[in-house]
C-alpha positions in Angstrom: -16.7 2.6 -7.8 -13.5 1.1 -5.6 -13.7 1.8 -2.3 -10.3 2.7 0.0 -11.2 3.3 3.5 -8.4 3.4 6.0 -9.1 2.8 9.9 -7.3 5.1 11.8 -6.1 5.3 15.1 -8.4 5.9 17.5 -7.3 8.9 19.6 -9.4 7.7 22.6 -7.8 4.6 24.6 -9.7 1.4 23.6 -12.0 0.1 24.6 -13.5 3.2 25.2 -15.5 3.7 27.9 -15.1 0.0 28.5 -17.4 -0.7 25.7 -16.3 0.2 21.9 -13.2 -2.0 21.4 -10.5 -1.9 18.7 -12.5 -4.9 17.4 -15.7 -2.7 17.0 -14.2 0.1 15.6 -12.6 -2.6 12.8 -16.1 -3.9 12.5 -18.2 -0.8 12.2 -16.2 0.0 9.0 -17.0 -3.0 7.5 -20.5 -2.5 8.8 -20.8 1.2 7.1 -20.2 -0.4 3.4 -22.7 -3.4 4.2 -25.4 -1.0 5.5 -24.9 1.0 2.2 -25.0 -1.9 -0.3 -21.6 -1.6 -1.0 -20.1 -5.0 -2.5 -17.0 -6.3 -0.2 -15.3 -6.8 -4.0 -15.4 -3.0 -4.0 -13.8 -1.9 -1.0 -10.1 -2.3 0.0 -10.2 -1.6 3.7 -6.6 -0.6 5.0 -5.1 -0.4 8.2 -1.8 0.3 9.3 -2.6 -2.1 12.8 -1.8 -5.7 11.6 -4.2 -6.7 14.2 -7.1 -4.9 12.1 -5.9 -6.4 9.0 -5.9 -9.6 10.7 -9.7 -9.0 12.2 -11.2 -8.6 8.3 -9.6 -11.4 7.6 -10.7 -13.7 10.0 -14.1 -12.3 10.7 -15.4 -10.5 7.7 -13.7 -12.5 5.2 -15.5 -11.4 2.1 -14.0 -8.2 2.9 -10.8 -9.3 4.4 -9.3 -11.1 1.1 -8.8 -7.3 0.1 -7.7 -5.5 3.3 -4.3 -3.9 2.9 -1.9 -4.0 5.5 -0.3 -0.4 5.1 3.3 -1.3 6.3 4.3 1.4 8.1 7.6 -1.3 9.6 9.1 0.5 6.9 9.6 3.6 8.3 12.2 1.8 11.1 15.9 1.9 9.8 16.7 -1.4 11.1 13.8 -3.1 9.3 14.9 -5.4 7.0 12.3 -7.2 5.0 12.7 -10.9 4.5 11.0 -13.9 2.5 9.8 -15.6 5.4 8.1 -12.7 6.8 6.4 -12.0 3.5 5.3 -16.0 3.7 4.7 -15.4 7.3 2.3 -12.5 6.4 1.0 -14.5 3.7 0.0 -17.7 5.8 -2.3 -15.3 8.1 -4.4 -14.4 5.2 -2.8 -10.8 4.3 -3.0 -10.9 0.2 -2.0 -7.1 0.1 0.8 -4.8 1.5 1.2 -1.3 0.7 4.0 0.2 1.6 5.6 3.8 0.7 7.3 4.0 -3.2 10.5 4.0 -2.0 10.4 0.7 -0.2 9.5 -1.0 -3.4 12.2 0.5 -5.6 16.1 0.5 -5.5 18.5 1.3 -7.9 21.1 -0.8 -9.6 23.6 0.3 -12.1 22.0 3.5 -12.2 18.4 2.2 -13.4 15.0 2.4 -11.1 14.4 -1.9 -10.4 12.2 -3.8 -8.2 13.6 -3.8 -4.3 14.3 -6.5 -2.5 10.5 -6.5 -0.2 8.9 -6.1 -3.7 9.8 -9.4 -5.2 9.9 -11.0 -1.8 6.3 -10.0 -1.7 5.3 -11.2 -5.3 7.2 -14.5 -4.5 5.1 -14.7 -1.2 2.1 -14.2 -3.6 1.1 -11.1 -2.1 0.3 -8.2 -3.9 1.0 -4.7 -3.9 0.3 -1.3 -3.8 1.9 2.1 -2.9 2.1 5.6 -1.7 2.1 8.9 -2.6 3.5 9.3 -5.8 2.9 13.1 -6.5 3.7 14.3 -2.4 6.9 15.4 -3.0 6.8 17.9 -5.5 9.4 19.0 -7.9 12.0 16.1 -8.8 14.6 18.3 -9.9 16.3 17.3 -6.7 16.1 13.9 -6.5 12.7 13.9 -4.9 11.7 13.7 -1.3 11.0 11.0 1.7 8.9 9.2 -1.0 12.2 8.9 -3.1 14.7 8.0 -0.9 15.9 4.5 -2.4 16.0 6.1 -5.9 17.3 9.1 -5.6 20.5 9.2 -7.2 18.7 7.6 -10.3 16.0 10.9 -10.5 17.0 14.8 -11.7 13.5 15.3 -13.5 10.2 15.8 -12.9 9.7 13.4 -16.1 11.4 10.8 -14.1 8.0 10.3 -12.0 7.1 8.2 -15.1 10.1 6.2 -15.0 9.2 5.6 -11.7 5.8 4.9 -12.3 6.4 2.3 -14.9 8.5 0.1 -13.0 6.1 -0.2 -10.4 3.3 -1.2 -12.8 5.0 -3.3 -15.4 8.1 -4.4 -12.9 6.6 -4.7 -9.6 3.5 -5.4 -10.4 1.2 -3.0 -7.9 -2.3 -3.3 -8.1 -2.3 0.8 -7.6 -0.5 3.8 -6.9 -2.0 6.6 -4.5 -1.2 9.9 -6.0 -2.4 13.5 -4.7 -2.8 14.3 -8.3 -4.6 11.8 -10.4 -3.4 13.2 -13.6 -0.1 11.5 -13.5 -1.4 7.7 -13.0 -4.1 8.7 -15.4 -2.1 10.1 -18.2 0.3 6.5 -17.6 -2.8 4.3 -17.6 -4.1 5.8 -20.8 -0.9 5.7 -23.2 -0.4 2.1 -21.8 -4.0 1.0 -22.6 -4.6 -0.1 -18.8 -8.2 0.1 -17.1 
């Protein structure tokens, strides 16, 4: 088994009680999966704090060569991704972002492509993987938040697959989170991936 465990927020302030710091909480994660037996090869711990990202990395680094950053910078409407903040990202030891879909995708003469922060982030050599392909139900419309970049390009619900296979054979993403597995499943099968 593959393991995905995201470190939330903590809703207390940290440290809390002036002894369970941010750093702890990073570290007790890790800590659960080594207490269980659990290979670091197997689990993907994902933050959306850089800083915790950065903590794997540089303290459990078995572990930390697959922590995901989950870039939530995307959600700003002035962001604007770049190379040298992919090689930036890259030269602290992140090897995985995870965005939303839609900041990996774009459209160009009316066809679903690769963004601009996708293959800035292959060209950094990081890889990729995204979010939430089956949130925002019926397609019919253009989908929803997870669609924005694309929407003019989707009027189908059968367009999730177009979707879907751009990010695996064009972008490259090491996964897709979906709230229905079927989808991914049904798209892994009939293109004879594991």
């Amino acid at each position: 088994m593959k393991f995905t465990p995201e470190l939330k927020s903590a809703k207390e302030e940290m440290p809390y009680e002036d002894e369970f710091s941010q750093q702890d909480y990073a570290q007790k994660l890790i800590e659960e999966y080594k207490d269980a037996g659990v290979a670091p090869n197997d689990v993907y711990p994902q933050s959306f704090s850089l800083d915790d990202v950065l903590y794997w990395v540089e303290q459990e680094p078995e572990f930390g060569k697959q922590a995901v950053y989950l870039d939530g910078r995307t959600y700003r409407p002035d962001f604007r991704s770049s190379l040298e903040d992919m090689q930036e990202l890259a030269k602290q030891g992140v090897r995985i972002l995870a965005p939303p879909i839609y900041a990996l995708l774009d459209v160009e003469g009316g066809d679903i492509v690769p963004s601009a922060y996708a293959r800035q982030a292959r060209q950094a050599g990081i890889d990729l993987i995204t979010w939430t392909l089956e949130r925002s139900g019926p397609l019919t419309g253009g989908g929803g938040w997870y669609y924005q970049t694309v929407k003019e390009a989707i009027n189908n619900d059968g367009d999730v697959m177009q979707v879907l296979d751009v990010l695996a054979q064009q972008v490259g993403v090491l996964g897709v989170f979906s709230d229905w597995p079927a989808t991914t499943t049904y798209y892994a099968n009939c293109m004879d991936l594991p």
